[in-house]
Structures are given as structure tokens and as C-alpha cells.
N, C-alpha and C positions, 0 to 999 in steps of 0.2 A: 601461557607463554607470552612473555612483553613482545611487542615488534620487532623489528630489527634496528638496532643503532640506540637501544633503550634496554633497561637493568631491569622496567618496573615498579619502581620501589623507592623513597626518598627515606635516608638514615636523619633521624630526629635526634639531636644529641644533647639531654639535658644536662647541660655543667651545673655544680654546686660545690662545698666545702668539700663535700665525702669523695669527690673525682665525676663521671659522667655516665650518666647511665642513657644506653641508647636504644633503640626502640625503632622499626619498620613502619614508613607510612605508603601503603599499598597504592599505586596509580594503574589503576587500569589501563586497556589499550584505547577506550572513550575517552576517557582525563588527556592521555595524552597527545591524540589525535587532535584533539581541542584546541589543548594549548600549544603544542609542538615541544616547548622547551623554554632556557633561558628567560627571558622577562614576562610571557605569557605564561609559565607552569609557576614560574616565581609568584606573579599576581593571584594566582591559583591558591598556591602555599600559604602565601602569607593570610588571604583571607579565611582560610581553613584552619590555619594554627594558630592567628595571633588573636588577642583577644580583641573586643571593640573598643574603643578609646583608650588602648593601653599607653602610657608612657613610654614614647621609644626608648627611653634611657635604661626603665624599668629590668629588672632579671626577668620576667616572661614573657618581652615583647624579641620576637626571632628574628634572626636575620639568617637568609637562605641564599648558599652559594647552587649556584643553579647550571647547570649543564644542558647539550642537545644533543639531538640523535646526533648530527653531523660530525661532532669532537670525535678523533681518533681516525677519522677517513682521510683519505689525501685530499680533500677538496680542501681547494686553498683558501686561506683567511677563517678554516673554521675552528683553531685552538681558540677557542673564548667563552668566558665563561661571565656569568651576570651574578652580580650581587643585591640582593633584594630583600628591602626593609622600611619600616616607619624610619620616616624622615626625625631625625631630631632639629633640624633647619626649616623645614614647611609643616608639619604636623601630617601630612601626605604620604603614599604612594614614592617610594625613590625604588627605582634602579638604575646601574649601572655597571657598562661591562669593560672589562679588561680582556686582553689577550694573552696568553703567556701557556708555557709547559705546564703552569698549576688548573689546570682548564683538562688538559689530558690525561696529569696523574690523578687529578679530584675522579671525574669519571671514572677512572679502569679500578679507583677502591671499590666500585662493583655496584655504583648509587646514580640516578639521576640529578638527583639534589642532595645537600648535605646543607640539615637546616639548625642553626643554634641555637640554644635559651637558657638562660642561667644569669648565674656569677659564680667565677672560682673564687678561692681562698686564696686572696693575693695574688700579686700577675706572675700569669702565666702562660703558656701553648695547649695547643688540642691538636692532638698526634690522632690521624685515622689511615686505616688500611683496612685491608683483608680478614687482618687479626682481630680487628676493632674500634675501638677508642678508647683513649687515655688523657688523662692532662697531668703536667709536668711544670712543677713550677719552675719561674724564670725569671727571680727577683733581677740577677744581674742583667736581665735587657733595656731596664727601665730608663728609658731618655735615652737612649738609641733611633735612632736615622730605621727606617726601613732597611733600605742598603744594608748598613752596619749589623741589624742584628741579623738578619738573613744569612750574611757569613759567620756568623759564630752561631746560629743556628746548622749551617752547612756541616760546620767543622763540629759540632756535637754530635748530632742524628745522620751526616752522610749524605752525598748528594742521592741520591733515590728518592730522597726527599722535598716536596715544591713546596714552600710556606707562602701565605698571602697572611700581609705582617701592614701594623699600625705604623706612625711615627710617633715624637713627641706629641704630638696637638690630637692624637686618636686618644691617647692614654688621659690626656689630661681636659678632656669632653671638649674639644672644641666643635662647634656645630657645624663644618664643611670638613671634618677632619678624612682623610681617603683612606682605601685599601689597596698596598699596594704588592707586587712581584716583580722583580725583576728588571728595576724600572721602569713601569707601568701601572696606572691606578685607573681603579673603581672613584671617581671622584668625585661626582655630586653628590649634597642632599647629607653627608656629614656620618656615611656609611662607617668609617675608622674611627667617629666617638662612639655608635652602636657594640664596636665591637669592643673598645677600649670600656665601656660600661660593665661587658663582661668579666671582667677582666682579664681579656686575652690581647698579649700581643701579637698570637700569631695563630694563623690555623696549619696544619701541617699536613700532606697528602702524600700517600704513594702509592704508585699503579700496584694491582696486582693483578692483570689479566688483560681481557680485550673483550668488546662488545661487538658480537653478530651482526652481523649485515646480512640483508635479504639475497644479495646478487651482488656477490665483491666483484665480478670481471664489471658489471655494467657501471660500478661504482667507479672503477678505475678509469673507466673510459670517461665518463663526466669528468673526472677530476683532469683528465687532459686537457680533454675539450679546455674545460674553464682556466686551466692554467696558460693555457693559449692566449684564450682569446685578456685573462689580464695583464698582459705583455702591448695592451693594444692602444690607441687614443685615447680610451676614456679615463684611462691611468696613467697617461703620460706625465701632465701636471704633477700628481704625486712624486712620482720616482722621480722626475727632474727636479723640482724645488719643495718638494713637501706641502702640508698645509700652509705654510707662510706663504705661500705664493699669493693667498689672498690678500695679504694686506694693500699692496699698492691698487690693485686693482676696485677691492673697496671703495677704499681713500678717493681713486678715481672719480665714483660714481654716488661720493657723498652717502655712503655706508657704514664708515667706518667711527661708530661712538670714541667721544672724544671728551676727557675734563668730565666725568659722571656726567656724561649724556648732554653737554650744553655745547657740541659740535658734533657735525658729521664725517670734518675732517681732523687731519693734522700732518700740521706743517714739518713735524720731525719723522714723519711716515719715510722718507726714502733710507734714512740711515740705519731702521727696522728689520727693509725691504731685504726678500728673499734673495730677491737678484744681487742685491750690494753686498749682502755676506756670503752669497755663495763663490764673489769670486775671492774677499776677505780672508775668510775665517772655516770655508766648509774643511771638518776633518774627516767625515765619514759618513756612509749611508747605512741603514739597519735595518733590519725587517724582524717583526711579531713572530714569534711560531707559526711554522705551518704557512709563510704567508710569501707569495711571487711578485709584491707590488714592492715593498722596500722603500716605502714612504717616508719614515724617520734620518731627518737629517739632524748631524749633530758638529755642533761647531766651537771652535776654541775660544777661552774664556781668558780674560786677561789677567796675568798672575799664574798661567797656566791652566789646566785641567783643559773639559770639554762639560757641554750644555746641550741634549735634547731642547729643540724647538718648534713649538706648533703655531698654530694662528690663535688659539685662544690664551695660549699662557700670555706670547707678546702682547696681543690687544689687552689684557685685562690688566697689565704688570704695565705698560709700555702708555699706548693714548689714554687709556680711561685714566690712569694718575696723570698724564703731562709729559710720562718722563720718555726721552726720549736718546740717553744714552742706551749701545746696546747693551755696557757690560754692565750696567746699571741691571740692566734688565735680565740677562742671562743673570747675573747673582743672587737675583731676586726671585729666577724662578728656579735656580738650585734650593735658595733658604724655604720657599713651596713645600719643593721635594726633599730635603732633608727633615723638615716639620712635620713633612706628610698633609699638606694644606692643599682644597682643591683653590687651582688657582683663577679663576672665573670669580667664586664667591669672594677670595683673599683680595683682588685688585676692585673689586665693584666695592665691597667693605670700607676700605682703604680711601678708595674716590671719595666715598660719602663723606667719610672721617674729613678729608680733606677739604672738601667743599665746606661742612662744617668748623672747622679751623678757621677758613679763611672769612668768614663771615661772622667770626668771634662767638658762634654755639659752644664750641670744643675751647678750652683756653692749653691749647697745645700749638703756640707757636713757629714754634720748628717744622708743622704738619702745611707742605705746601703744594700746589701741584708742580709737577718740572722736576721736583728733589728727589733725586736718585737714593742720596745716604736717607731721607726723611721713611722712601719706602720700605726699604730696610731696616732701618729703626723701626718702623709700626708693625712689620711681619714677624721680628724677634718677641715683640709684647704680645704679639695675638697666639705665638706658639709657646710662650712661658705662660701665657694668659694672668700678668705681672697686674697686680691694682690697679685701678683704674683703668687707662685706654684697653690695656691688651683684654680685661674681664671685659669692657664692654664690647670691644669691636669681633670677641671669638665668638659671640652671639649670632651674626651675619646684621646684615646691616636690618630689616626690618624689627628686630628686637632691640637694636642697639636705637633707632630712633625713635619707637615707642619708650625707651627711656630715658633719650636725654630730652624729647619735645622737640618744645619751639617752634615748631612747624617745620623742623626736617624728615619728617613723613613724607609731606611734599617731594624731596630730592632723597631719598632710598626706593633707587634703581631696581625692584623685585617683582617678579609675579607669584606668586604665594609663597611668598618667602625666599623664592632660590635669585640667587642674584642674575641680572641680564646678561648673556652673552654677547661676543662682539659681533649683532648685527642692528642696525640704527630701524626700529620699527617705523617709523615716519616715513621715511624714503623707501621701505618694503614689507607692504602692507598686508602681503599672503602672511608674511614671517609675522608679525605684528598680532595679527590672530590666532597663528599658531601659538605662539607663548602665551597667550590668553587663555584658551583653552586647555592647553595642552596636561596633564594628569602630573609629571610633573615638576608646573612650574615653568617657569623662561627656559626653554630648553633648544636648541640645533637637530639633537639629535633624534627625537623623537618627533618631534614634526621639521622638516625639509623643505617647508614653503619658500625659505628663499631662492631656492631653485628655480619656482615661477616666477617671481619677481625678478630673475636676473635674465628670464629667456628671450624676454623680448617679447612675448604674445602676450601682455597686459600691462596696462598703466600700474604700476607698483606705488604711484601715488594717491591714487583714488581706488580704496578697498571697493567691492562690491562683490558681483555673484562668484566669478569667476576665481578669484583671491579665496572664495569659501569652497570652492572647489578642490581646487589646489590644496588648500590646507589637509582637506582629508586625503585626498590622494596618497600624499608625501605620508601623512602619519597614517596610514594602513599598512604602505611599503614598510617602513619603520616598523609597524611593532610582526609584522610577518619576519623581516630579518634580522630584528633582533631577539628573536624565538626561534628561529632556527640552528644557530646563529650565524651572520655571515658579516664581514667588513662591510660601512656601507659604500666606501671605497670602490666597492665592486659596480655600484648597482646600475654604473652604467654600461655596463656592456652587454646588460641584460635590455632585449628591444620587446620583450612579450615576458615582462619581471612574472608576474604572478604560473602562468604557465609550465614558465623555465625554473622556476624554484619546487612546481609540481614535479617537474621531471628528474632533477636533482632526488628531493624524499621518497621519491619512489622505489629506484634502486635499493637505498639504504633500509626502507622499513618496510618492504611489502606492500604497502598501501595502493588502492586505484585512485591516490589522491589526484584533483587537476584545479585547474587554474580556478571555479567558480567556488573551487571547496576553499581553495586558501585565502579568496577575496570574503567567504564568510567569517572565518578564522577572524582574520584582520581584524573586524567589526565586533566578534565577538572579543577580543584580547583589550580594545579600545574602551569598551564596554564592562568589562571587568573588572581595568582600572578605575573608570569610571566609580563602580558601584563602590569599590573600596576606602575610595575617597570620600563618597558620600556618606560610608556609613560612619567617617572618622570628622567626619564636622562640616565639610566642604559644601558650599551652595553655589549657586547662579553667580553671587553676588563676587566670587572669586576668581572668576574668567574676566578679566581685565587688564590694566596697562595700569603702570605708574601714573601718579597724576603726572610730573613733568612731560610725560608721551604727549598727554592727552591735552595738557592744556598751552603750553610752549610747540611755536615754530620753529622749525629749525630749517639754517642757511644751509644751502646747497651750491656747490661751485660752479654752476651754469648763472648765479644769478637769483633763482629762484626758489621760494619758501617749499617747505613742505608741511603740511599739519594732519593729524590725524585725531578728529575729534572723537569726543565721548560718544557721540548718536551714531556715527558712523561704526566705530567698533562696535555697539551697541547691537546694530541691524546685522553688523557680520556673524557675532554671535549668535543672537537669532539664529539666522539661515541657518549657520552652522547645526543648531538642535536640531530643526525642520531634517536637515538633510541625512542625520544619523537616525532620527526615529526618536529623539529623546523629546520628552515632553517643554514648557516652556518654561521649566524650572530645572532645566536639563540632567533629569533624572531616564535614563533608558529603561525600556518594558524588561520588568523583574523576571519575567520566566526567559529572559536573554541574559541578564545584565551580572546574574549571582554567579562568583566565581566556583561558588562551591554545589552548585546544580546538577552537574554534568557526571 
């Protein structure tokens, strides 16, 4: 009998010409105690089902929508679900999680995970339930908006129905292309060309039940508790100005990458600013499934309509190209999400392209930093993926410079591939390592070291032990909640995180789990990744920083430089193996490290 908040079981569904034949892949209650859920059982999955050096594009390489115990409880912030797969963007380890109702109906089809592999016969959907699986083709969705086909899927199949659906740039293999629902995506790492390779545009879910809980009244009482207590300071920031709250604040403190990484500031930062459109333009606030925080603000767009806005689409759409209209920017990250384009990879892409342009590599003149209409023109070629620019730039930028040369190696902003996010490693050096290391790729969300660097208890200019601390810290907490799964939204309000996340699973699955069991979890899920990466190509030699990190200063608005050398990240990395157990080729001891052991 599985645990409580668990099926046991992950539905393996292999698509082909003939329709889908699906097939039970048994998880015991050690599998899952292990890995919890989400991006830990995902890591799990994929090393167990995909083959070694398969072609992520390939019909046999999987891609696994992953579920947790927690989906389907009131605990808030737990409708989410993770997507996990070989990167077609890093050759790596991607996951990535969404929130949405497709998180709660995936689950109650009666599966912990629901993992794909194939190719249909022309595009189409993958309908699962109770009943089973099916696919159905769906010639006419082809160049449809996420949005768009979602409703003509609605009005087909019925709402009982959740689909996590591609856009144009999934179908047509672009390599950051997302997975989205509901407006909301799976974004990094190019998860919607994996599935667009299937050829599916959409996966289709419906509940048909509910999953057991060990002790629903104690369950209920946590989910108070924490609905309480996320009403409280540590989510205030959200609910009042959302993630964009970050941008000025950044910008402040010479954070905020600017022009592909050749400032820390920028000067069109306040017209960006949270504060300046909230009192503009805000039309409304929104919240995920399942979720008390209501972080998403959404603001009017000029010409009409409205615009979800976070801190990464602006930064990546907004400083890193120059531009610094906002409706520049809001149109730019509707054309994102109407493409279906993660917008991190699509503005770092773009930079590059840009920087290139202007130093006469690229002979696309019109490609400038500052030009609002110039980003939009290059975001419509990367989702038609039209000759020339648009085929080279759907690449992400590491690929795209490896083939144009010329020594724009040097300025594509990536750490294994996946484009940089908006935080300036130079000026916060836990974060600087984090992305180094990190499984992967430049990542926020998987390691949280800028948290140290912004607290005040270390120099964030001068990496050393402390900064190697920190790094792990933040990414143990990360891969614990994002295997359980929970917002990381939340994690402040947790003062004894590993403990209170014990006390949480317990209710829901029986378990005398506590805090020292989920701190080994942690280390092992880290490690798992790890091992998966290594056994797809990955060396020592790939935990680093762009050269521009490493070899360019960069101005800080106090005055003063900031640099962060190669020797220095160097020794960080280092420490960093010492401190996990990994060898000096940072491989971890094999009877910990194989996902598929346990």
C-alpha cells in the first residue's frame, strides 16, 4: 500500500503512429521517501527511463510531468507540478515547475508521475484519465498561442479537462521553447520543444478521484497554520508589488545586469519600476491555484488589453536589451507568451544578437540595444524560426555563437547553455557560484544564494568560504521544496525550514520523517542530479561563469569596481566539492549519487 498523499505508481505512455500504449512503473514507498516528488522522483525517472546520451529531441528520450504528495491538500501554494527532461538547450538535467489546476487533475488520474516517449503521427494531444490514454489528432491547433488552443481544446473535450499545451516555437523546436497552462509555464531549458518533438501539442488530464492522507484533521490544521502565517511579512513584498519589486531595489545596489552584462545598472530602471506602474497601469492581482499569497500583478498594455509581469521577463526583455519603454516591454513579453518562448533565454539570446549587431559580427542593422520595435522584430524570427537570424538565435545563444565565431563566445551570457538570469554575479558572488555549479545551468531558482549576498552578513564582493556555504544551503532548501512541492514564496516564514516541512509530510504520508531525514534528502536529490548530468557528458570543466564574469569589471554606483576572477571562483568551486563529499572532479560517492539505487 503507497503512503499517504502517493498513487505508487508512475503511467509510462509510449506515443507512436498506432496511438499509445501505456504501461505501470511501480515506486515503492523507499523510491519515494527518497525522493519525495516533483523534481527529486522526476531526477529519479528520468535516470531510470531515459536512455544514456539519448538525443533530447529524439522519440525515446521522456519527458516526465511529475506530481507530490502535498497536490490535492489545502496546504497552500501546493497545486504544482514539475516538468522533467533532457535539456535540448544544455544537453543536461532541466526541470521546471508550474502551478496551475493541471498539477491537481494530472495527480487524481490516479499516478504520481505521468512520463512520455514517442512521436505521434502528425500533431496532436494525449488525453489521460481513469479510463486511460489516448491520442487524438489535432492538425488544426498547429500555430496556435498556448491560450488559444487551450480554448478550442476547452470547447472540444470540456472543461473537466486541464491541458499543459506548447506554443508556436514548442512545435517548431525551438530550444527555450515552455510548457504552458493557463497562463503559466514550465520555462527553462526548452521543455515545449521536447514535447513539440513528440508531436504533441498538448497533454490532456482529468481527475478521477482523490488521494489518501494519513491524518486529514492534522492535515487541515497545518494548512491553517500556514495559510496564516502566509498572510504575514515575509509575503508582504509579493502581494503588494509582486516580483518586480526587485527591479529598483537591484538597480540600487548595482545588481541589476544591463546591455548583455556590460552594466550593473540602468538608467531607464525607474520607468520599469514596480512602484511607477503600480500606481500607472495596475489592473489587477491574481493568484496560482491553491495559493494565499497573490503575487501576480497584471497591468494594462497600451492599445488595450493587460500583461502579467515578473522580475525576470522585465529584466531579460527590458535592461539586458537597453529597452526601456514599458509597453515595449509588456508586448514583448505577451509575443514570449503567445510563442510560448522562455523569456530569460529569449532576452539573453537577443542581447547577445544585439551586442553582436553592433560590433558588426551580425550584419543586421536595425538590431540595436534601446529599440523596442528592433526586439520585437527578433522575437517574431526566433518563433517563426524564419532563415537566418530567427534559425540561428532559436538555438539560445551558446549555439548561436559557436556558429557565427568571431570571438562572440566571449559575450554569450550562459552557464551550460541556459541563458543568465537577472542577477549580476560580480557584485553577488554566493549567486555567482551558484550558477556555476548549479545542475541546471544559470539558474535563481535552484540555488537562492542571492539571499546571502543581499543579507548583509558577507562581503558579496569577495566570494570565499562563507558564499560556499550559503550556496549549498539555499540549494538543499530548493531541491527539498521543489520535491515536495511548495512555492518558494513561502520559505520565509518558515524559521526551522527543514523541521517544519518534516512536520508538514508527516500528516499527509505516515512517515516519522524529521528534520535530519529531509536535510539528507536534500543532499541526496542534489546528488542525483548530479550523477545524471554526469553520466550525459558533464565535467568539472562546466561549473563556471561566462568569460565576460570572469574577465571584465564592472561599475558599481558607489564608485566602485567589482571583479570576480577565474581563481577565485575556482577555489569556490573547489570548497564547494569538499563540502558536498564530491571528489575533485566533482563526481559524488556512486553508492549515494545513482538515482536509480534506492
Amino acid at each position: 500500500m503507497a503512503p499517504g498523499g502517493y498513487f505508487g505508481a508512475a503511467l509510462v505512455l509510449d506515443v507512436s503512429a498506432a496511438g499509445v500504449e501505456a504501461s505501470r512503473e511501480e515506486l515503492s514507498a523507499d523510491v519515494l521517501r527518497a525522493y519525495l516528488g516533483g523534481v527529486g522522483l522526476g531526477t529519479y525517472l528520468l535516470q531510470r527511463l531515459g536512455p544514456a546520451g539519448v538525443d533530447p529531441l529524439a522519440p525515446e528520450a521522456p519527458l516526465a510531468f511529475v506530481f507530490s504528495p502535498l497536490v490535492g491538500t489545502p496546504l497552500t501554494t501546493s497545486a504544482k507540478f514539475a516538468v522533467v527532461a533532457k535539456s535540448p538547450l544544455t544537453g543536461l538535467l532541466t526541470d521546471a515547475l508550474a502551478s496551475s489546476q493541471f498539477a491537481i487533475a494530472g495527480k487524481l488520474t490516479g499516478h504520481d508521475a505521468l512520463v512520455v516517449r514517442g512521436r505521434a503521427d502528425g500533431l496532436s494531444v494525449l488525453l489521460v484519465d481513469a479510463e486511460g490514454a489516448r491520442v487524438e489528432p489535432t492538425p488544426e491547433l498547429a500555430g496556435l498561442s498556448a491560450a488559444a488552443a487551450e480554448d478550442v481544446l476547452r470547447e472540444r473535450f470540456g472543461r473537466g479537462w486541464r491541458a499543459a499545451v506548447i506554443g508556436p516555437a514548442g512545435e517548431r523546436g525551438v530550444r527555450y521553447a515552455t510548457v504552458s497552462h493557463d497562463g503559466r509555464h514550465a520555462g527553462r531549458g526548452g521543455l515545449g520543444a521536447v514535447l513539440g518533438a513528440k508531436n504533441l501539442k498538448a497533454v490532456l488530464v482529468r481527475a478521477a478521484g482523490k488521494a489518501a492522507v494519513h491524518d486529514a484533521e492534522a492535515v487541515l490544521a497545518a494548512a491553517r497554520d500556514l495559510r496564516e502565517r502566509s498572510f504575514g511579512p515575509a509575503t508582504a513584498k509579493y502581494r503588494e508589488l509582486g516580483t518586480l519589486a526587485n527591479l529598483l531595489a537591484f538597480n540600487a545596489v548595482s545588481t541589476l545586469p544591463t546591455r548583455n552584462f556590460t552594466a550593473a545598472t540602468f538608467e531607464g530602471a525607474p520607468k520599469l519600476a514596480a512602484e511607477e506602474l503600480h500606481e500607472l497601469r495596475l489592473v489587477a492581482r491574481n493568484s496560482c491555484a491553491s495559493c494565499s499569497i497573490g503575487c501576480e500583478h497584471i497591468y494594462s498594455r497600451k492599445g488595450g488589453g493587460s500583461q502579467r509581469m515578473e522580475y525576470e521577463n522585465v529584466f531579460a526583455l527590458g535592461p539586458m536589451c537597453g529597452v526601456s519603454d514599458p509597453d515595449d516591454v509588456f508586448a514583448a513579453s505577451a509575443k514570449c507568451d503567445e510563442l510560448g518562448l522562455d523569456t530569460i533565454s529569449a532576452g539573453g539570446t537577443v542581447a547577445w544578437a544585439m551586442e553582436c549587431a553592433e560590433r558588426g559580427l551580425l550584419d543586421e542593422p536595425w538590431l540595436r540595444f534601446g529599440d523596442g520595435p528592433a526586439l520585437l522584430r527578433a522575437l517574431d524570427a526566433i518563433g517563426a524560426r524564419s532563415p537566418g537570424l530567427g534559425e540561428l538565435l532559436a538555438q539560445g545563444s551558446r549555439r548561436a555563437a559557436a556558429q557565427l565565431g568571431q570571438g562572440s563566445e566571449a559575450f554569450a551570457l550562459h552557464v551550460k547553455g541556459l541563458e543568465l538570469p537577472g542577477y549580476e554575479p560580480r557584485t553577488m558572488q554566493a549567486m555567482g557560484l551558484g550558477f556555476a555549479v548549479n545542475s541546471r545551468g544559470a539558474d535563481h531558482n535552484r540555488s537562492g544564494a542571492y539571499e546571502a549576498d543581499l543579507s548583509g552578513d558577507l562581503d558579496r564582493l569577495a566570494g570565499a568560504a562563507p558564499h560556499v556555504a550559503a550556496a549549498i544551503a539555499t540549494e538543499d532548501r530548493a531541491a527539498v521544496m521543489d520535491s515536495m512541492i511548495l512555492c518558494k514564496f513561502l520559505r520565509g516564514v518558515f524559521t526551522e525550514p527543514f523541521a517544519e516541512w518534516a512536520n508538514l509530510l508527516r500528516p499527509v504520508t505516515g512517515w516519522d520523517v524529521d528534520a535530519d531525514e529531509l536535510r539528507a534528502t536534500a543532499r541526496r536529490i542534489v546528488d542525483a542530479k548530479r550523477a545524471y548530468n554526469l553520466r550525459e557528458g558533464a565535467t568539472a570543466a562546466d561549473d563556471t561563469l561566462p568569460p565576460r564574469i570572469l574577465s571584465e569589471a564592472v561599475a558599481m554606483s558607489s564608485g566602485r569596481e567589482a571583479r570576480l576572477t577565474t581563481e577565485r571562483l575556482q577555489s569556490m568551486v573547489a570548497a564547494y566539492y569538499t563540502a558536498r563529499g564530491w571528489d575533485a572532479e566533482g563526481r559524488p560517492p556512486t553508492d549515494v549519487a545513482s538515482a536509480a539505487s534506492v
